[in-house]
C-alpha positions as CSV (number, residue, x, y, z in Angstrom):
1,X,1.5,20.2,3.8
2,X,0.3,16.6,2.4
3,X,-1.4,16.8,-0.7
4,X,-2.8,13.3,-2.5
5,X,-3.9,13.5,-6.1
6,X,-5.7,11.3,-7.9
7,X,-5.7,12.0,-11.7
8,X,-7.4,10.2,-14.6
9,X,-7.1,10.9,-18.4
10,X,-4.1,14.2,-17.2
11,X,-6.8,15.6,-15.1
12,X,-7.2,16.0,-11.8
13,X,-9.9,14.5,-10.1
14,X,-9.6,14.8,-6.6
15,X,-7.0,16.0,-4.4
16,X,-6.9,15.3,-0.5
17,X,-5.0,18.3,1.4
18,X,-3.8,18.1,4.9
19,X,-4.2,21.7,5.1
20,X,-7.9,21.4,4.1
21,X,-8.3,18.0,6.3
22,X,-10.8,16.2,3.5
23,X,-11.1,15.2,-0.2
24,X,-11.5,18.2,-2.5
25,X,-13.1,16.7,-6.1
26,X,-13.0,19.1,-9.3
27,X,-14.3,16.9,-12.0
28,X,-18.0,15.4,-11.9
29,X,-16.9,12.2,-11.1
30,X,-14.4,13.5,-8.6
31,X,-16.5,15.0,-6.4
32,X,-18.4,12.3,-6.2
33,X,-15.8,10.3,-4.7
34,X,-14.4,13.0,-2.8
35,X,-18.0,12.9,-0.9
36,X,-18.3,9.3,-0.8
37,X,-14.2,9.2,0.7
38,X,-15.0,12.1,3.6
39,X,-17.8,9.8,5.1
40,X,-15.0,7.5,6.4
41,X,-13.4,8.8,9.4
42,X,-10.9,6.1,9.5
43,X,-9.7,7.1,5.7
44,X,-9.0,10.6,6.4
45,X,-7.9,10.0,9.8
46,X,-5.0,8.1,8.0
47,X,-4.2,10.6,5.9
48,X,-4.2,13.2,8.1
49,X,-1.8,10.9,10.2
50,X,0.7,10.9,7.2
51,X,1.5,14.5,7.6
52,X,3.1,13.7,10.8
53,X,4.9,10.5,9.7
54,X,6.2,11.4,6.2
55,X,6.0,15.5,6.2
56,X,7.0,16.9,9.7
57,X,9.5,13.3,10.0
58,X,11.7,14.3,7.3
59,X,11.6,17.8,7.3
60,X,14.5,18.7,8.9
61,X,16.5,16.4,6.4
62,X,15.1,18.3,3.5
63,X,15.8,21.7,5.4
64,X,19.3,20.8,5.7
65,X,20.0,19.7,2.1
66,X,18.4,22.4,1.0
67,X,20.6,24.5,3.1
68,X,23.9,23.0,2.4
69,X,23.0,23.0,-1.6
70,X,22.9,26.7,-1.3
């Protein structure tokens, strides 16, 4: 899973989750942008892109040292 968090003042304000597939705001001001940020297709389209090019890329690297640590 891909999660971006974007924090102000040690709180979180919103959170994108590739699981979810759109911005998820839990302050006032969050969900405010969390609406504003799931209008734009290309935006989330991105992030949901980075799942497959950071996640599921280096996956099996972090499997295996987590394996070998063991």
């Amino acid at each position: 899973e891909y999660i971006r968090s974007y924090y102000f003042n040690k709180m979180e304000d919103v959170r994108f989750s590739s699981s979810v597939g759109k911005f998820v705001g839990f302050t006032e001001y969050g969900v405010k942008n969390a609406e504003y940020w799931n209008k734009d297709a290309s935006l989330l389209s991105g992030l949901r892109a980075q799942k497959e090019t950071y996640c599921q890329h280096n996956i099996q690297v972090d499997y295996n040292n987590a394996l070998t640590k063991s």
